[in-house]
C-alpha positions in Angstrom: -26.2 -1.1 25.0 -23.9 -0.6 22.2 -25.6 2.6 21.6 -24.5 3.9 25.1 -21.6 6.3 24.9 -18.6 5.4 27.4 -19.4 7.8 29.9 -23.3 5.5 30.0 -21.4 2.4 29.7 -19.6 3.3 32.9 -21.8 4.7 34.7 -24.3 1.8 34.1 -21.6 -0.4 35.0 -20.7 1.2 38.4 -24.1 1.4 39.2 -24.6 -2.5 38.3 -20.9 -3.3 40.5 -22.5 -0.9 43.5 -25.8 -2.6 43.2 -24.2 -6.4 43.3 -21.4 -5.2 46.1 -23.8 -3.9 48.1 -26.9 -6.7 48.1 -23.4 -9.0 48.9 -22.5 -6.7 51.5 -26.0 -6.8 52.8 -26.9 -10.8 52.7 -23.0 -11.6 53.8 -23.7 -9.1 57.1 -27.4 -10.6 57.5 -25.5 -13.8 57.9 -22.9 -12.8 60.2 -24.7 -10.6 62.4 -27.6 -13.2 62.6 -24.5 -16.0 63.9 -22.8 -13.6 66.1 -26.5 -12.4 68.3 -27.3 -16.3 68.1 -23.5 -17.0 69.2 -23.8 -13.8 71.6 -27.2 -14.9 72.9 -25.9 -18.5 73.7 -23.3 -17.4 75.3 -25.0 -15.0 77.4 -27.7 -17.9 77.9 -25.2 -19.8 79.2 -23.1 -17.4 81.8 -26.4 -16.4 83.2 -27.5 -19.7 83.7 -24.5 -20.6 85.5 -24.7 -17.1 87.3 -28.7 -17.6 87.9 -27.6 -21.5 89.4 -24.5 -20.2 91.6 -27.6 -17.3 93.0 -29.6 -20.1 93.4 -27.0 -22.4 95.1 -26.4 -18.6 97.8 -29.7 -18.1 98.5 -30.5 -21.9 99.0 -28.2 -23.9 99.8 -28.5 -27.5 99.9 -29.2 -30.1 97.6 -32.0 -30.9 95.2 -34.7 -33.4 96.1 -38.0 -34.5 95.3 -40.8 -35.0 97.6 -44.3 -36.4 95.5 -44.7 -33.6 93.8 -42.9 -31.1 95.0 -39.4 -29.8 94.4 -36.9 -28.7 97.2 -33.2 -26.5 96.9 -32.0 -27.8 100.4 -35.5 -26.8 102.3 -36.7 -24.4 100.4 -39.6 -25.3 97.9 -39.4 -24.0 94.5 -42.8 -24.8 93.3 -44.6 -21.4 92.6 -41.5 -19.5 93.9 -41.9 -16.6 91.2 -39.9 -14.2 93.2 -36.6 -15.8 92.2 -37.6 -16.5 88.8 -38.6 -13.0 88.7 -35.0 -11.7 89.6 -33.3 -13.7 87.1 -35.4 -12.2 84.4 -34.7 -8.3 85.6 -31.3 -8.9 85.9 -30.7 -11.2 82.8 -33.9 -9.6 80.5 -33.8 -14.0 80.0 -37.1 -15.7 80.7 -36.4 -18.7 83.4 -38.3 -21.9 84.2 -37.3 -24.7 87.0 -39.1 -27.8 85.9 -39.8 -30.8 87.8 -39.2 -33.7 85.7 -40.7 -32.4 82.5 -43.8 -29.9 84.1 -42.9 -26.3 84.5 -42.9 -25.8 88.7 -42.2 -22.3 88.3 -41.7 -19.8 85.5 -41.5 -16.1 84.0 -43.0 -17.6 80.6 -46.8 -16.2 80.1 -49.1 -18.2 78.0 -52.7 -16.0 77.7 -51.8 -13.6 80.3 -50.4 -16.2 83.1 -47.6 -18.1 84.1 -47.6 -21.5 81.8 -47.0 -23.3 85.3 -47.7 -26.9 85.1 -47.2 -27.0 81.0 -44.8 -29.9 79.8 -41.1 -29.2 77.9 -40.8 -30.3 74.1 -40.2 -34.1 73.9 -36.8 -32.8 71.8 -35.6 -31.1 75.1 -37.2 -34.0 77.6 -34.9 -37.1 75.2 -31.8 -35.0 75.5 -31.9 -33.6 78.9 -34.0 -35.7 81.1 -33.2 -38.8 79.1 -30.0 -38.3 78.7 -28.6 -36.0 81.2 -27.2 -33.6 78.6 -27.5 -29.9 78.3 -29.3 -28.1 75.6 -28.5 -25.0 73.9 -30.0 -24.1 70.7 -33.4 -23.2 69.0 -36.4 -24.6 70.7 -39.7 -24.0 70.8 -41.4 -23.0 73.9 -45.0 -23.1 74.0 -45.1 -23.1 70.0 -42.8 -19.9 70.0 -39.4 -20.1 68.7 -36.8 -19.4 71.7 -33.2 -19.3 72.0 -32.8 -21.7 74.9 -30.5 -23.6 77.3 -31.4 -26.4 79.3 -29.2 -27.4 82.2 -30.2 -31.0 84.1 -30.9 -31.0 87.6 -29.8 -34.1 89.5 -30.7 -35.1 93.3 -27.8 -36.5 95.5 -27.8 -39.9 94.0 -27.0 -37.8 91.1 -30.6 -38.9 89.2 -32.0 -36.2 87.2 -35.2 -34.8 88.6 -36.0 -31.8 86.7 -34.4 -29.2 84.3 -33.1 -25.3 84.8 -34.2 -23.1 81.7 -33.0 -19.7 80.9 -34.0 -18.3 76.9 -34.6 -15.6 74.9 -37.8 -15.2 72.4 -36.0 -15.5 69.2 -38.2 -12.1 68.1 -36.1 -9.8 70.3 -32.8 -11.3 68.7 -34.3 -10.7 65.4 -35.2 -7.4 66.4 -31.6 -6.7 67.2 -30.1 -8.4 64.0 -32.7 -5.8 62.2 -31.8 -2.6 64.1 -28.2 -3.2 63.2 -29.3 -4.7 59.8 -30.7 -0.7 59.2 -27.3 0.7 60.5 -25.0 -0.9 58.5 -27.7 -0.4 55.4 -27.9 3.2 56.3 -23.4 3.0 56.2 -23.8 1.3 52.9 -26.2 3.7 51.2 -23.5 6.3 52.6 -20.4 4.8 50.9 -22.2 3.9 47.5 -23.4 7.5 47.8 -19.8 8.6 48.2 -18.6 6.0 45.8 -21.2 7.0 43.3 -19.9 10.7 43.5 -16.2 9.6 43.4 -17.2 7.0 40.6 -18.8 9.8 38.7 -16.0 12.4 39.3 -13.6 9.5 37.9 -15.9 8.9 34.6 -15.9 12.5 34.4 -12.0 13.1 34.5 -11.8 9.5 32.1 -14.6 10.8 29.4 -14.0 14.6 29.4 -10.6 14.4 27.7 -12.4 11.5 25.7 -14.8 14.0 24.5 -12.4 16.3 24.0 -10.5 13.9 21.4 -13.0 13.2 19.5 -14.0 16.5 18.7 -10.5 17.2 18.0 -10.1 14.0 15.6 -13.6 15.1 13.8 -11.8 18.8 13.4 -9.1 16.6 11.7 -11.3 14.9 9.6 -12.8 17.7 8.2 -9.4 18.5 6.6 -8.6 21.2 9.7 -5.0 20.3 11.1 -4.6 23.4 13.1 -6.6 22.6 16.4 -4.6 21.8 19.4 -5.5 19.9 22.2 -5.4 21.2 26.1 -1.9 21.3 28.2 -3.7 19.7 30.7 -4.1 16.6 28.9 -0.9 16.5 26.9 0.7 16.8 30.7 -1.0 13.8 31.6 1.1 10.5 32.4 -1.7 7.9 32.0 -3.3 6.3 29.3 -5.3 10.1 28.5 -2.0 11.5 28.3 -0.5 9.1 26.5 -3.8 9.0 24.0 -3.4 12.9 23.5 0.2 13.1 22.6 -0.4 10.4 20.1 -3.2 12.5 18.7 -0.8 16.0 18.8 1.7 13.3 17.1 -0.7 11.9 14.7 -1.8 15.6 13.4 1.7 16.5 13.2 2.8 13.9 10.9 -0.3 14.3 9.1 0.8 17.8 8.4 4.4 17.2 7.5 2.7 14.2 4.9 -0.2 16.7 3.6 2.2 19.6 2.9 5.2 17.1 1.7 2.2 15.7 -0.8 1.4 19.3 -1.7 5.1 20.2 -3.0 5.6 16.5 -4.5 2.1 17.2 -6.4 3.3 20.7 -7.9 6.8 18.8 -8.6 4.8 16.4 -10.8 2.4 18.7 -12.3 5.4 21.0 -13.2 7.5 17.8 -14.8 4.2 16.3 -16.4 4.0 19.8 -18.4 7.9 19.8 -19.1 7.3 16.7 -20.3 4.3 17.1 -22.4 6.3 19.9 -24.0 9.1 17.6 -24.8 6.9 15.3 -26.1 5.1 17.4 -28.5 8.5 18.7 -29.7 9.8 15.3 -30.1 6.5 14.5 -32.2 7.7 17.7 -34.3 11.2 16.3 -34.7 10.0 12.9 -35.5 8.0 14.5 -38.3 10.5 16.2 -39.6 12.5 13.4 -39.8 10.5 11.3 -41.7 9.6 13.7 -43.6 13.3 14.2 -44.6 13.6 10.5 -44.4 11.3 9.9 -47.3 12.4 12.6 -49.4 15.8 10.9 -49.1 14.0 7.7 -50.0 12.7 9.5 -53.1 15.6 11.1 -54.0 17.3 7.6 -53.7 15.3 5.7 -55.8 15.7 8.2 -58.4 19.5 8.0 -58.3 18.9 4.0 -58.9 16.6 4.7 -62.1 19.0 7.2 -63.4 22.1 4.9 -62.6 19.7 1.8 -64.5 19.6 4.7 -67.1 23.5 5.2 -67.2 24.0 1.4 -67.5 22.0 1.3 -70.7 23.5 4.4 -72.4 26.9 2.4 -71.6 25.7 -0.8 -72.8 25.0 0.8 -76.0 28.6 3.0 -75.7 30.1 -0.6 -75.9 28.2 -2.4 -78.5 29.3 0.5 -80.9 32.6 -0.1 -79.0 32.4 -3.9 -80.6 31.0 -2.4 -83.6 34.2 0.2 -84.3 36.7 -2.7 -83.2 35.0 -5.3 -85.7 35.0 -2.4 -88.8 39.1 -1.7 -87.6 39.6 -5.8 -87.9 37.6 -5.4 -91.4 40.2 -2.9 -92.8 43.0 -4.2 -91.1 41.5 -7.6 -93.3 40.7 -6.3 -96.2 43.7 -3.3 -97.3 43.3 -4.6 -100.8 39.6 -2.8 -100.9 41.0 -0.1 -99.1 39.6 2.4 -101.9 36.1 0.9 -101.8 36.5 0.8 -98.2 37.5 4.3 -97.5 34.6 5.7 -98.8 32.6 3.3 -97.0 34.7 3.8 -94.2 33.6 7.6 -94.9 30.4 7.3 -94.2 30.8 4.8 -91.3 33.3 7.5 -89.4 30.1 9.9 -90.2 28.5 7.6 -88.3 30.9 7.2 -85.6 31.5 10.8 -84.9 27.4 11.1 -84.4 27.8 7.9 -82.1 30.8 9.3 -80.3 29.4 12.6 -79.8 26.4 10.8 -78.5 28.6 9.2 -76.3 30.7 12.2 -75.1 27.2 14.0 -74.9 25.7 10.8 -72.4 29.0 10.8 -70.7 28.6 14.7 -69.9 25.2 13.6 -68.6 26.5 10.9 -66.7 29.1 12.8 -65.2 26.6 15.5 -64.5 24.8 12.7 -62.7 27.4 11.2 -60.6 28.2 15.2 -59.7 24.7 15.6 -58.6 24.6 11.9 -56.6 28.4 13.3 -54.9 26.0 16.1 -53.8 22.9 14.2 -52.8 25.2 12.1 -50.8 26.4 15.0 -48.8 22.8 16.2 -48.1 21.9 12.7 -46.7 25.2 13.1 -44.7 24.1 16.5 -43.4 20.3 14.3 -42.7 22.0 11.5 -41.0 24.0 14.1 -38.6 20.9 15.7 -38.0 19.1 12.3 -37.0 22.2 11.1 -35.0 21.8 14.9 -33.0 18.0 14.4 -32.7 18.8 10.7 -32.0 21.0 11.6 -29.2 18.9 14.6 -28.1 16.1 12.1 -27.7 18.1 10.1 -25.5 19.2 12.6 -23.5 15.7 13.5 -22.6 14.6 10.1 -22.5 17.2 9.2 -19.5 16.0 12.9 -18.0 12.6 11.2 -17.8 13.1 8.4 -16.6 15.4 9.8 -14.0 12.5 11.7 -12.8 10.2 9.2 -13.2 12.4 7.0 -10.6 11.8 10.3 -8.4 8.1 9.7 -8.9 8.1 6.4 -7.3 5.3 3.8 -8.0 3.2 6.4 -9.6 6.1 7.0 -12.4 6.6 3.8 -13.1 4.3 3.6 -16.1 5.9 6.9 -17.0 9.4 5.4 -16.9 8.6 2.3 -19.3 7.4 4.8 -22.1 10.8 6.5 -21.2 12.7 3.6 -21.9 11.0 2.5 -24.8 11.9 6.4 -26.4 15.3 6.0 -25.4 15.5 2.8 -27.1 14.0 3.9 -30.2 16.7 6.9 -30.1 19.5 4.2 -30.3 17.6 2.6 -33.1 17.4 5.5 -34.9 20.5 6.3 -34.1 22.5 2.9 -35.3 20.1 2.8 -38.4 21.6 6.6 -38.9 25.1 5.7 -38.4 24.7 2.3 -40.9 23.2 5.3 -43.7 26.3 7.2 -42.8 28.9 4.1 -43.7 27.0 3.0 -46.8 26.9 7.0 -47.8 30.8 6.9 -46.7 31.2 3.8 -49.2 28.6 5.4 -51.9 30.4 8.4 -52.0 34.0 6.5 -52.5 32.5 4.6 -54.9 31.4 7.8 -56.8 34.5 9.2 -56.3 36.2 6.7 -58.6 33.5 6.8 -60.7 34.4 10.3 -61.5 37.8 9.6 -62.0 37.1 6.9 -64.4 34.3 8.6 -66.3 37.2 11.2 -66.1 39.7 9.1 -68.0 36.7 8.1 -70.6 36.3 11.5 -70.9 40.1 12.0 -72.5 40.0 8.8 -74.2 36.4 10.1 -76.3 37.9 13.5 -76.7 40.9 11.4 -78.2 39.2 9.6 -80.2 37.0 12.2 -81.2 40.3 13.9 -82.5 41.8 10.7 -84.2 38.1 10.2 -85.8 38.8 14.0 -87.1 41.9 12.9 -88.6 40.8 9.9 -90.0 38.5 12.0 -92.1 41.0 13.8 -93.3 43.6 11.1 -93.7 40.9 9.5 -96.1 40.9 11.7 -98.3 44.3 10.7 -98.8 43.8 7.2 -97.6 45.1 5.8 -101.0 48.4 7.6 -100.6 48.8 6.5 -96.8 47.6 3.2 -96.6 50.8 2.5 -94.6 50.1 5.2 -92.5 47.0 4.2 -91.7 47.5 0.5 -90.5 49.3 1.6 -87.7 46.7 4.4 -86.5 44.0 1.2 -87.0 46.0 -0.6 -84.5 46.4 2.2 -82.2 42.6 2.5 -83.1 42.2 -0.9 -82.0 43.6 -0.7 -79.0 42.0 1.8 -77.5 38.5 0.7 -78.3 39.6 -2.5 -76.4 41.0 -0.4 -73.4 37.5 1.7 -73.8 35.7 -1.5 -73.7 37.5 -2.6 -70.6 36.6 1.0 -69.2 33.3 0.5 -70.2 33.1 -2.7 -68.3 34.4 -1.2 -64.4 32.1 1.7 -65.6 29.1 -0.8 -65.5 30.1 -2.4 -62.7 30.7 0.4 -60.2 27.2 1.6 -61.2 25.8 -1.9 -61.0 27.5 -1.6 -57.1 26.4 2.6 -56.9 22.9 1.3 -57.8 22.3 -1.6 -55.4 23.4 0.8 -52.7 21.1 3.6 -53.5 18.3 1.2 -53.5 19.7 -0.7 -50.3 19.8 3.1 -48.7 16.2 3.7 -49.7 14.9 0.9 -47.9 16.9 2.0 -44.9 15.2 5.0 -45.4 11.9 3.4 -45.5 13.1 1.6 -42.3 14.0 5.2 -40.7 10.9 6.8 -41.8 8.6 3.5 -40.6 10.8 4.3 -37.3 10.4 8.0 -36.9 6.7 7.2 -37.1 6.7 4.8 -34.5 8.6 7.0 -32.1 5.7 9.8 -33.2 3.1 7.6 -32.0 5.0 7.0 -29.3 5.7 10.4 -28.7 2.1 10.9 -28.8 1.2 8.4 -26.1 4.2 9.5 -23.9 2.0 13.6 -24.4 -1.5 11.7 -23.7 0.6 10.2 -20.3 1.6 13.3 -19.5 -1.5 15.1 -19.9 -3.4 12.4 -17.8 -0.5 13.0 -15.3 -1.4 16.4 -15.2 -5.0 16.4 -14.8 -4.4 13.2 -11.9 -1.8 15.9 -10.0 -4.3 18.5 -10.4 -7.1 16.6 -9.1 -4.8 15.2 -5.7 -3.8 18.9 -5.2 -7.3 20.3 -5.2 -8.7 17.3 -2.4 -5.1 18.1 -0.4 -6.0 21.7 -0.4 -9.2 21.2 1.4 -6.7 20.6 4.7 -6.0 23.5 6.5 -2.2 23.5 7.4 
């Protein structure tokens, strides 16, 4: 059954209604016709026994009585009298009997050929009638065939019943009736299921046609073709077909607007997956570069720290001969009374000095040299921080652009627009950690600034005393002659190794300050360059998204290109 197309299932199903309507039909008329002969017959039975009594009653009048065994209507004897009998039956086609009492007198009933004269009524009949005094009408049996009967008393002047009037009809020829119209009314039945079948079937047809129809035209769908188009005839339609169809022309319709919508979204993305895989591979580039530069600023970092370690030492020994000078100027300033023995050893000791100061003067050149070369380091990690604050912004920029596109994307950009985010972030990272390099390069290069100027101001003081050293050799030549002369200069002497001292002292400081700086800014730099490698690999994953993007696009646009808009 469930195999059965619709077209089967209807037609099986009218046939099965036709089938069931029609045996109803048949057994409901059966019935009725059956009841209306019986009730037909009855009351024929009874107007011709009331006709065949008032005959009776014309052509003898009188009144009934009995005499022995003999019957009389008025004077006339109805035993054997089959001539009236015999006219009832040709004018009623009704077999009649006039009994006596219970025995037939006279009769149109034949039983083996003859009259069944002298044969006795059923005892039913005899109870009701002769018992009684009651007419019968019903089913009897007469002579062991079934009749349709009516049995009217007949009563004698002292109103006694003396015998019965019967008029029937064998219940074969009613049957016979009931069949012949039975056969009409089959014959008018086979004609209207006939008709019915052949206006049941032109119905199934006009219902499973167009049904056909739409399936063939939803299979042409299915196979990816979108360009089939369904009959006028059905679209014009206003029942359910009609209704069915347009919601199939609507269906393809918005199938097609969806497939080719899908087809310029997909080349949208595939286009935007390959702009971003570029991006992403430059940003990988940049990132490179970065920490590439990064760690070269690192490098360049730590070696400014070491050298400004270096500077610390040359200046701790600068002021122990500092201490050293000051202590042989309180030893003369002690001792003038040696001042001979002194002078020469003095001599020697300002031989001494002048190799120490030009040692100094020579470290300070090489310090200054140092602090010019930090001054210019500085400004190249000022020119690498502007360049990571542009690619830091540039980043941004094109992490925003991403993500803006991947909200166009819907769901499917969503991942797409996390690894956006988490770029962008990164920029502003890299980006703050850029602009803290810049503030403690700001401060580094202020600090070196007025390191220069003090190492400046050293810078006079050694050339001074390299010039008071000079004339302290030749004032000690004479030294005996100016020993006045001299304690003064060994105060002024004094006084400016103290100032130097004091020098020496901020000198060593600053540096102490320029050195924890530099190493502070090459661990930022480790920071930056441990950051610009994390945004690579993340660069790299955003490139592998993109790719998979690609190939994900591609593959949608090659199964939407098998429909045929």
């Amino acid at each position: 059954m469930n195999k059965l197309k619709i077209r089967g299932k209807i037609f099986l199903m009218l046939t099965v209604l036709l089938m069931m309507l029609s045996i109803s039909i048949f057994l409901l008329v059966y019935y009725q016709v059956n009841k209306l002969c019986t009730i037909n017959f009855e009351k024929q039975l009874d107007s011709n026994i009331k006709l065949s009594l008032n005959l009776l009653d014309k052509t003898y009048p009188g009144q009934w009585r009995v005499d022995g065994e003999n019957l009389y209507k008025g004077q006339h004897l109805m035993n054997n009298d089959n001539e009236f009998i015999d006219i009832i039956k040709q004018n009623t086609n009704n077999e009649a009997t006039i009994f006596l009492n219970d025995v037939r007198i006279t009769t149109t009933v034949v039983d083996g050929g003859k009259r069944a004269i002298g044969t006795k009524a059923s005892a039913e009949v005899v109870d009701k009638v002769l018992t009684k005094g009651n007419e019968y009408m019903g089913s009897a049996k007469v002579l062991n065939n079934p009749y349709e009967v009516k049995y009217i008393p007949i009563k004698n002047t002292e109103n006694k019943v003396v015998g019965m009037f019967f008029v029937g009809v064998e219940k074969s020829i009613i049957y016979q009736q009931v069949i012949h119209m039975l056969l009409v009314i089959v014959l008018i039945t086979l004609v209207i299921m006939l008709l019915s079948f052949f206006i049941g079937m032109k119905m199934i047809k006009n219902i499973t046609n167009p049904l056909d129809v739409s399936v063939k035209y939803f299979d042409v769908i299915a196979e990816g073709n979108l360009t089939g188009e369904l009959p006028a005839q059905y679209l014009k339609r206003q029942d359910e077909i009609g209704d069915l169809a347009r919601a199939a022309e609507k269906m393809q319709k918005s199938v097609k607007d969806m497939i080719l919508n899908v087809k310029d979204v997909s080349k949208n993305i595939n286009s935007q997956s390959e702009t971003l895989y570029s991006v992403s591979e430059e940003m990988t580039a940049s990132s490179e570069n970065v920490s590439t530069a990064i760690s070269d600023v690192a490098k360049g970092t730590e070696e400014q720290a070491q050298d400004l370690v270096s500077i610390t030492v040359v200046l701790n020994k600068f002021g122990e001969a500092l201490d050293e000078v000051g202590q042989a100027i309180k030893d003369v300033d002690g001792l003038s009374e040696y001042i001979n023995f002194m002078a020469n050893e003095s001599n020697n000791k300002m031989q001494i000095l002048i190799q120490s100061v030009t040692n100094i003067s020579s470290s300070f050149k090489n310090f200054m040299e140092e602090i010019n070369h930090l001054g210019i380091e500085i400004n190249q990690i000022n020119e690498i921080t502007t360049l990571i604050n542009s690619i830091s912004n540039q980043t941004n920029m094109l992490a925003l652009n991403a993500a803006i596109e991947a909200a166009r994307a819907g769901e499917s950009g969503r991942g797409f627009a996390i690894v956006a985010e988490e770029i962008r972030k990164l920029a502003e990272q890299s980006k703050v950690s850029s602009e803290n390099i810049n503030r403690l390069i700001i401060s580094i290069s202020n600090e070196s600034e007025e390191i220069i100027k003090n190492t400046d101001i050293v810078n006079g003081e050694l050339k001074d005393q390299v010039q008071i050293i000079n004339e302290n050799i030749d004032s000690f030549r004479r030294i005996v002659q100016s020993v006045e002369e001299i304690a003064p200069r060994i105060d002024s002497i004094n006084n400016s190794a103290t100032s130097i001292n004091k020098e020496k002292n901020s000198i060593l400081d600053k540096i102490e300050r320029a050195a924890a700086v530099s190493q502070e800014t090459a661990a930022t730099g480790e920071e930056i360059s441990s950051s610009s490698q994390e945004m690579n690999a993340s660069s790299e994953e955003v490139a592998r998204t993109a790719e998979y993007l690609a190939n994900m696009t591609k593959k949608m646009a090659t199964e939407i290109d098998k429909f045929e808009t």
